[in-house]
N, C-alpha and C positions, 0 to 999 in steps of 0.2 A: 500753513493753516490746515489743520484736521480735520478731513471728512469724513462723516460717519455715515453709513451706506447698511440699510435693513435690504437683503437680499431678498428675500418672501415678499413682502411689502410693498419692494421698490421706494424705499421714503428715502429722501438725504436730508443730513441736517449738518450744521455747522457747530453745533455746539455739542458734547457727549452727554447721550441719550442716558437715563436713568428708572430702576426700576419702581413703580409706584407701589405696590400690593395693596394692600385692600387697607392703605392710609387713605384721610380726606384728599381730594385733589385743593380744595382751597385753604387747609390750613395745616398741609405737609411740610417741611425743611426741605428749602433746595438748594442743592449741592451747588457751590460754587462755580464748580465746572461746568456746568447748564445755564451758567451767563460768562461766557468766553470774555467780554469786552470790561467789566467787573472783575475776573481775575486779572487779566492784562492789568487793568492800575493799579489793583493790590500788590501783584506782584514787580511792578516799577519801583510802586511807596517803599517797598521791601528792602529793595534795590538799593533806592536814591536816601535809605536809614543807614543802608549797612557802610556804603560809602560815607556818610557824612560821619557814621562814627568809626571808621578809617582813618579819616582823613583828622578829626580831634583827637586821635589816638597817638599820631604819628607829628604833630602840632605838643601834645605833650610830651613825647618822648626827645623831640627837638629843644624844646625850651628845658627840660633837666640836664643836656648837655651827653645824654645817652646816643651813640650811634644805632642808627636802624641796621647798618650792615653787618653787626656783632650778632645779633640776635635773629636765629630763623623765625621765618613766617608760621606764624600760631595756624596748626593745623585746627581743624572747624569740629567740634567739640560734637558729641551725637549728641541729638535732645531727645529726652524720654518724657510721652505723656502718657493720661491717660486716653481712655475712649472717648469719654465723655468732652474732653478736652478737643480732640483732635475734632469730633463732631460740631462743635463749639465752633472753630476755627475758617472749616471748610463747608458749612454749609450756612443759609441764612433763611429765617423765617420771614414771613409773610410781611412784616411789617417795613422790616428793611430792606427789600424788595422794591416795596410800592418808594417808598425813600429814595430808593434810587432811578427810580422810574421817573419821578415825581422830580426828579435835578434833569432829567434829559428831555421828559414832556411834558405840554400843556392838557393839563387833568381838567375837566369839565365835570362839576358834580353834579350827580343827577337825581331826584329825589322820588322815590317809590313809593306809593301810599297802597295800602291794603285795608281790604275790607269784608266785611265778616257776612255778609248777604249781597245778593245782585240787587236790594233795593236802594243802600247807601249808594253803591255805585254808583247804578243811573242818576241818581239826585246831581251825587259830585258831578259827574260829567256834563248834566243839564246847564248847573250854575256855570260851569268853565264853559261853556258854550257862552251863555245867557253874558257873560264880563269879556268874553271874544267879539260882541256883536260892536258894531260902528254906533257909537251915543254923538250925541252935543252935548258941548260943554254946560255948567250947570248956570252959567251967566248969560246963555244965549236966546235970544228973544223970536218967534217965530211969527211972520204975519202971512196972514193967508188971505188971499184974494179970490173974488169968486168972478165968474168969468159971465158975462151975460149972453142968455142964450138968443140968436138971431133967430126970424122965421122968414122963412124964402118965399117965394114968388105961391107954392105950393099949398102954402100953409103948414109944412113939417115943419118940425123945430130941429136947427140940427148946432150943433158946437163946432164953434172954428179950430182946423187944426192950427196948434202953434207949432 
C-alpha cells in the first residue's frame, strides 16, 4: 500500500495526492488514483474481463479441435489513445463520485433556503419557531376550573397550595 508523505507539511495520505491549480475545487476531474479503493475494483473488473475472455477464447479454440500447445501465447498488443481518451478513462467527475459515494453511504439531504434580506429571514425563522412550539390536538377540549379563594382566621384571603 503507498504512502504519500509531504515533507514541508508533514501531511500523509494514503491515496496520491494531485495538483489542483486555479480549477473549481467542487467541479474539478479527479483522478482515479485519488480514490485508491475505486481503482482497486476497477482494476479487478479489468482483471476478472480479461480472464473470462481467456478462458472463452480457449473454450473456442478446444471445441474447433485446434490445440493450444501448437500455437504461442498472443503477446499483448500496445494500445494507442488519445488524450482526451486516456483523461476520459482515468479520471471521474463529480457526479460519479458522489455515485459512488452514494453505494457505500447513507447520504442525508439537507435543504438550504436563502434569502435576499435579514427581514424574510427573521419571519422564516419566527414561523419555524412558532410550528416547533408544543399545540393540542385540534379535537381537544380544555375545562378550566377556578379554585375558591379561603379567608383565614385573619381576614387575608390567601390560595391553597396544590
Amino acid at each position: 500500500m503507498p504512502i504519500y508523505l509531504d515533507k514541508r507539511n508533514r501531511v500523509c495520505t494514503l491515496s496520491k495526492p494531485y495538483h489542483l491549480g486555479t480549477g473549481s475545487a467542487r467541479k474539478h476531474h479527479i483522478p482515479l488514483s485519488a480514490i485508491p479503493c475505486l481503482q482497486y475494483r476497477n482494476e479487478l473488473e479489468k482483471e476478472r474481463k480479461a480472464r473470462e475472455e481467456m478462458e472463452s477464447k480457449c473454450l473456442n479454440e478446444n471445441d474447433n479441435g485446434d490445440s493450444a500447445g501448437d500455437q504461442p501465447q498472443p503477446q499483448p498488443i500496445a494500445k494507442v489513445e488519445t488524450l482526451e481518451d486516456n483523461k476520459k478513462e482515468r479520471s471521474l467527475d463529480s457526479t460519479k463520485v458522489r455515485e459512488y459515494c452514494r453505494r457505500l453511504f447513507e447520504f442525508k439531504t439537507v435543504t438550504v433556503k436563502k434569502f435576499t434580506n435579514w427581514a424574510d429571514r427573521r419571519k422564516h425563522e419566527q414561523s419555524k419557531k412558532l410550528a416547533q412550539r408544543p399545540s393540542l390536538p385540534e379535537s381537544t377540549k380544555l375545562i378550566t376550573c377556578t379554585i375558591p379563594k379561603i379567608t383565614s382566621v385573619n381576614g387575608a384571603n390567601t390560595t391553597p397550595l396544590i
